[in-house]
C-alpha positions as CSV (number, residue, x, y, z in Angstrom):
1,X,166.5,62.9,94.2
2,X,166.7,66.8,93.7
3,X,164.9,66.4,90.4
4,X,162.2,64.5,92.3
5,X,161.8,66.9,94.8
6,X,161.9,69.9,92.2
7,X,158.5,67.5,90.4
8,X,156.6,67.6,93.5
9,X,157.5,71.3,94.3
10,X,156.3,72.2,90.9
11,X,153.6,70.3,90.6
12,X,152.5,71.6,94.5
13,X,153.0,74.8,93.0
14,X,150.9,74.2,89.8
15,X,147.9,73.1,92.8
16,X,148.0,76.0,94.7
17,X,148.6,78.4,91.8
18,X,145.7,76.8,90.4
19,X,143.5,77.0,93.4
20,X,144.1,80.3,94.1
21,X,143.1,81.3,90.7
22,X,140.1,79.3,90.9
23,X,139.2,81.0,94.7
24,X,140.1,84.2,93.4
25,X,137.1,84.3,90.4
26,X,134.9,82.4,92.6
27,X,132.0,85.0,94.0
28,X,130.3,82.8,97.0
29,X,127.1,83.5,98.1
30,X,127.4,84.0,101.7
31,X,123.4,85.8,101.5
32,X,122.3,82.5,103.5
33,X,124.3,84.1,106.7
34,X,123.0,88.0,105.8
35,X,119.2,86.7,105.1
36,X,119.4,85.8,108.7
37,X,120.7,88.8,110.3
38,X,118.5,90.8,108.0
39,X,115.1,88.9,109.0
40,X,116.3,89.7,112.7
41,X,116.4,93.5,111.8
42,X,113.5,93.6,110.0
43,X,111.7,91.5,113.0
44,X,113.0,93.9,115.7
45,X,112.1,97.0,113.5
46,X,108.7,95.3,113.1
47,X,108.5,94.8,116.8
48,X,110.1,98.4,118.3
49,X,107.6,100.1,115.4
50,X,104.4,98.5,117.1
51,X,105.7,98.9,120.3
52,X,106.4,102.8,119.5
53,X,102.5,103.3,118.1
54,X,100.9,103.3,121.5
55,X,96.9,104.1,121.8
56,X,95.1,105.5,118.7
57,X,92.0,106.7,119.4
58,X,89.0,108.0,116.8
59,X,85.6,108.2,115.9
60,X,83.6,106.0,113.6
61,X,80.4,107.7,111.9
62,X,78.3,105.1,110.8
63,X,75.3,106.7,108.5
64,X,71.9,104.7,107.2
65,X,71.0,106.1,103.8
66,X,67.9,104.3,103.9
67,X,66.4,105.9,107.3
68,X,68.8,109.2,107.9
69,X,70.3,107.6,111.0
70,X,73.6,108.5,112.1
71,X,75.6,106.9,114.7
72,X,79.3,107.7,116.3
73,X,81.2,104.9,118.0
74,X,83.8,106.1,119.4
75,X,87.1,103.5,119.9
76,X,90.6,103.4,120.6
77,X,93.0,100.5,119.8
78,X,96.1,99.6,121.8
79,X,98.7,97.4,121.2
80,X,101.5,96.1,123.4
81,X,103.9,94.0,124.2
82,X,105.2,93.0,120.8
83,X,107.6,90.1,120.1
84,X,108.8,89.0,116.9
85,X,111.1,85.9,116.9
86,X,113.4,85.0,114.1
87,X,114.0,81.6,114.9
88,X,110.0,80.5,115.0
89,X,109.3,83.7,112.5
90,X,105.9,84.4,115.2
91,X,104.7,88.0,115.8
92,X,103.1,87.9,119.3
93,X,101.3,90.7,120.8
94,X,98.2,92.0,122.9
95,X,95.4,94.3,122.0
96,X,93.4,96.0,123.9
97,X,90.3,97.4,121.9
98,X,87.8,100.3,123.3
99,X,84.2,100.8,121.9
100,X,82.5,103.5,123.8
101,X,83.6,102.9,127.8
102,X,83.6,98.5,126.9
103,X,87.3,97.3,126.4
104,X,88.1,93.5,124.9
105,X,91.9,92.4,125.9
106,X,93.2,89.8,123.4
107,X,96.5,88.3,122.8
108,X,97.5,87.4,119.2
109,X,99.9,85.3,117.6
110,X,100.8,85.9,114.4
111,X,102.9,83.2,112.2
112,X,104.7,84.8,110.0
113,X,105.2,82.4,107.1
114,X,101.6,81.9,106.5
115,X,100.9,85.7,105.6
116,X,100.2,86.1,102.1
117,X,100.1,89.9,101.7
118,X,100.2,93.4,103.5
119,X,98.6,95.9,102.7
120,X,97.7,99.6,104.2
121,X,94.0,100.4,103.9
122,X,91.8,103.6,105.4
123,X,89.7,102.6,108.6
124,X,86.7,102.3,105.8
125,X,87.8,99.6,103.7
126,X,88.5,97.6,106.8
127,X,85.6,97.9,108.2
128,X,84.2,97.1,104.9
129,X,86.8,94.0,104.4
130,X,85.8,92.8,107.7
131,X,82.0,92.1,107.2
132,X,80.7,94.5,109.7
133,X,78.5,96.2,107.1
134,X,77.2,93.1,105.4
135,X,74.0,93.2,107.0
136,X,73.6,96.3,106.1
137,X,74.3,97.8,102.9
138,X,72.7,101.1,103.1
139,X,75.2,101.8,105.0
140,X,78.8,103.9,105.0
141,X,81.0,105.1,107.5
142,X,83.3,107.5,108.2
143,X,86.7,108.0,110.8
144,X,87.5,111.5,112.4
145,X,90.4,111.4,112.4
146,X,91.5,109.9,108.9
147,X,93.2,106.1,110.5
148,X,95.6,103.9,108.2
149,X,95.2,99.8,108.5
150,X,98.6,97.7,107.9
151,X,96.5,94.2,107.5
152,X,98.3,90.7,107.2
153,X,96.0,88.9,105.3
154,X,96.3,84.8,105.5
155,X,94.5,82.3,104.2
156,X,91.1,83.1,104.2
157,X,89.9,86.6,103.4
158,X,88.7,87.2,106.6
159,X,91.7,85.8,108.2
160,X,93.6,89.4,109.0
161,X,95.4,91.1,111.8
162,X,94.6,94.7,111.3
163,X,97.4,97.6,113.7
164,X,96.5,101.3,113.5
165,X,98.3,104.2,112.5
166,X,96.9,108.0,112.6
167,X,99.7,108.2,109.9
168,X,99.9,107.4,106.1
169,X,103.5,107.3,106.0
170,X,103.9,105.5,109.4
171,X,101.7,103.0,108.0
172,X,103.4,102.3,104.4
173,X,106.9,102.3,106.3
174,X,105.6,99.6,108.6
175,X,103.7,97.6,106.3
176,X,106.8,97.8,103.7
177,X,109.3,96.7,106.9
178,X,106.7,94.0,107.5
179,X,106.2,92.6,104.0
180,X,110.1,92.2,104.3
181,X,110.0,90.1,107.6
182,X,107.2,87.8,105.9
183,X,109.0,87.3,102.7
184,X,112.6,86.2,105.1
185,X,109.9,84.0,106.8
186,X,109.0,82.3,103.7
187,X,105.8,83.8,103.2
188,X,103.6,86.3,101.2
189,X,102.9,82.8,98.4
């Protein structure tokens, strides 16, 4: 009887032992809990950095080469009440642009997975990117002050969500905290 009981205490002993020593060299990858918490970071950074931009206002100087013509707009872009949600990965957010004395209120929705790329471009190149200059090619234009693009470009190549920064660095922060909230989202493919 004792030398039964001393077989199953051993052999319990041999099982635990054993699984201990297993556990103990086994490195789990818990990143599945982390990704989450770190897509909800990035989101809220996202979110609190838009939030924090407020209006940005310049000047566009559009110039014909052909005739001499030169023309300033001036606008201001707004955007406000920005929500990023984890759980449906959507950016949401309203946008008030200015052209002269006109305003245009829109709300956007933004899904997050179906961004293939940010990017931070000058004012120019997105007005280039855009097509507003296709119809005419003599001409170039110019910001006062210098304004920084973070684009989300989907799908199509005009399919973009352009937010302003009177910042470089401001812009490459954000678009580098973004590109990390599209990639937990499953996108930029």
């Amino acid at each position: 009887m004792i030398a039964k009981r001393l077989t199953w205490l051993s052999l319990a002993i041999v099982i635990i032992g054993g699984t201990l020593l297993i556990w103990h060299n086994y490195d789990p990858d818990f990143s599945f809990f982390d990704s989450k918490s770190s897509l909800k970071e990035s989101l809220k950074e996202v979110q609190d950095g838009l939030n924090r931009v407020g209006s940005v206002g310049y000047t566009l100087n559009f110039h014909n080469s052909g005739t001499g013509e030169d023309k300033t707009v001036p606008s201001r872009l707004e955007i406000s009440q920005v929500s990023a949600d984890p759980n449906s990965c959507f950016l949401i957010y309203e946008q008030r642009a200015y052209s002269n004395t006109a305003h245009h209120d829109t709300g956007y929705v933004i899904e997050l997975k179906s961004v293939r790329k940010v990017d931070v471009v000058t004012i120019e190149q997105e007005v280039k990117n855009s097509g507003v200059l296709i119809d005419h090619p003599g001409f170039t234009v110019q910001s006062t002050p210098p304004v920084f693009v973070v684009e989300t470009l989907k799908g199509e190549m005009n399919d973009r969500n352009a937010f302003l920064f009177l910042n470089r660095e401001q812009a490459e922060k954000m678009a580098k905290t973004m590109t990390k909230a599209v990639e937990g989202c499953g996108g930029g493919k």
